[in-house]
C-alpha positions in Angstrom: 0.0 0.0 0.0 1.4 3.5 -1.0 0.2 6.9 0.0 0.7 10.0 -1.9 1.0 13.3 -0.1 -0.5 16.3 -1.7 1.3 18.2 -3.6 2.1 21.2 -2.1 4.9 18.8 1.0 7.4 18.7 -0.2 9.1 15.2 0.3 12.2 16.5 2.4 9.4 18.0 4.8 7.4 14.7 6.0 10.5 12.6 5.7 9.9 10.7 2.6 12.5 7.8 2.5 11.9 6.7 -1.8 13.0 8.3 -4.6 9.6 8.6 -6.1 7.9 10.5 -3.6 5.3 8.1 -2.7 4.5 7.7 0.8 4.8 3.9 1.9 3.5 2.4 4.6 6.2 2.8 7.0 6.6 6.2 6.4 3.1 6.9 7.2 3.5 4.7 10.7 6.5 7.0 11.3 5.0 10.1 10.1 2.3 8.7 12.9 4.6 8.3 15.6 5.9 11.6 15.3 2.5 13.1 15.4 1.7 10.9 18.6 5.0 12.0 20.7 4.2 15.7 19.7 0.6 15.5 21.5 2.2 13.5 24.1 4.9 16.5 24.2 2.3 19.0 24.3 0.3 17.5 27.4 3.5 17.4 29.3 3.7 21.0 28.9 0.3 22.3 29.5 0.6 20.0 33.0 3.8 21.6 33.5 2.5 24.9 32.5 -0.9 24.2 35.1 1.1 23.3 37.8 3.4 26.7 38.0 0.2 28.8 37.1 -1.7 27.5 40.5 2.1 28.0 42.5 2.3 31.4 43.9 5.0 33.6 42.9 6.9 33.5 46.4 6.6 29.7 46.9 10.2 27.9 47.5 8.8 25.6 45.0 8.4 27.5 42.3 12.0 27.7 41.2 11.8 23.8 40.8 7.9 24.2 38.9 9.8 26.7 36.6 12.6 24.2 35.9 10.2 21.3 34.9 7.9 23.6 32.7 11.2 25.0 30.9 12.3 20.8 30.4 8.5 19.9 29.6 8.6 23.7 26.7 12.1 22.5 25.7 11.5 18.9 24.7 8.5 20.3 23.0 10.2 22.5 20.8 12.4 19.6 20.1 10.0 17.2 18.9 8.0 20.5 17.0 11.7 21.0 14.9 11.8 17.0 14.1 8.2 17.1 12.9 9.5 20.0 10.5 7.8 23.1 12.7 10.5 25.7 13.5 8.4 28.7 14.3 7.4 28.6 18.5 5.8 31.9 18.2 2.4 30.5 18.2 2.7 28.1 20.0 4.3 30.5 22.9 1.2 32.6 22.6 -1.4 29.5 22.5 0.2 27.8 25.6 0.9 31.0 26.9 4.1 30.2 28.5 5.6 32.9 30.7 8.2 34.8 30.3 10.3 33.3 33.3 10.5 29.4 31.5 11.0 30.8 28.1 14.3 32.7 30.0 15.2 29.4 31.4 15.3 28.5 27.5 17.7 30.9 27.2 15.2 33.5 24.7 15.6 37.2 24.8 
């Protein structure tokens, strides 16, 4: 069984191993998987992200909350990069993450 993407991915993009183009089926499982550990990546950051919201801002625990959220935001933006996504602006926005992990991530 073969898949063909539309037209307009380019093969490089969605990690098309043949020479034709055509999407077999073990592309598609891995194109899958990669879809799967992004929502799984995702969820780990809005837990993350939930726990430091409900933490207030003089807690001794926060520093370690902060921490987690920036490893949970980080690994997210890993697996966003291998799925072919390199813009976080969005995704900063829609998760809203605050300006304290995003300076763990070293961002300006």
């Amino acid at each position: 069984m073969a898949l063909r993407p539309p037209s307009r991915y380019q093969s490089s993009a969605i990690g098309v191993s043949s020479a034709s183009g055509v999407l077999n089926t073990l592309d598609h499982e891995i194109l899958g998987e990669k879809a799967a550990a992004l929502g799984r990546a995702g969820e780990k950051v809005q837990s993350a992200l939930g726990r430091l919201g409900v933490e207030p801002a003089d807690s001794p625990r926060r520093e370690k909350l902060v921490k987690q959220a920036a490893d949970a935001v980080y690994a997210y933006f890993i697996q966003r990069e291998l799925c072919g996504l390199r813009r976080h602006h969005d995704v900063i926005r829609e998760y809203s993450i605050p300006a304290e992990v995003l300076l763990r991530l070293g961002a300006s």
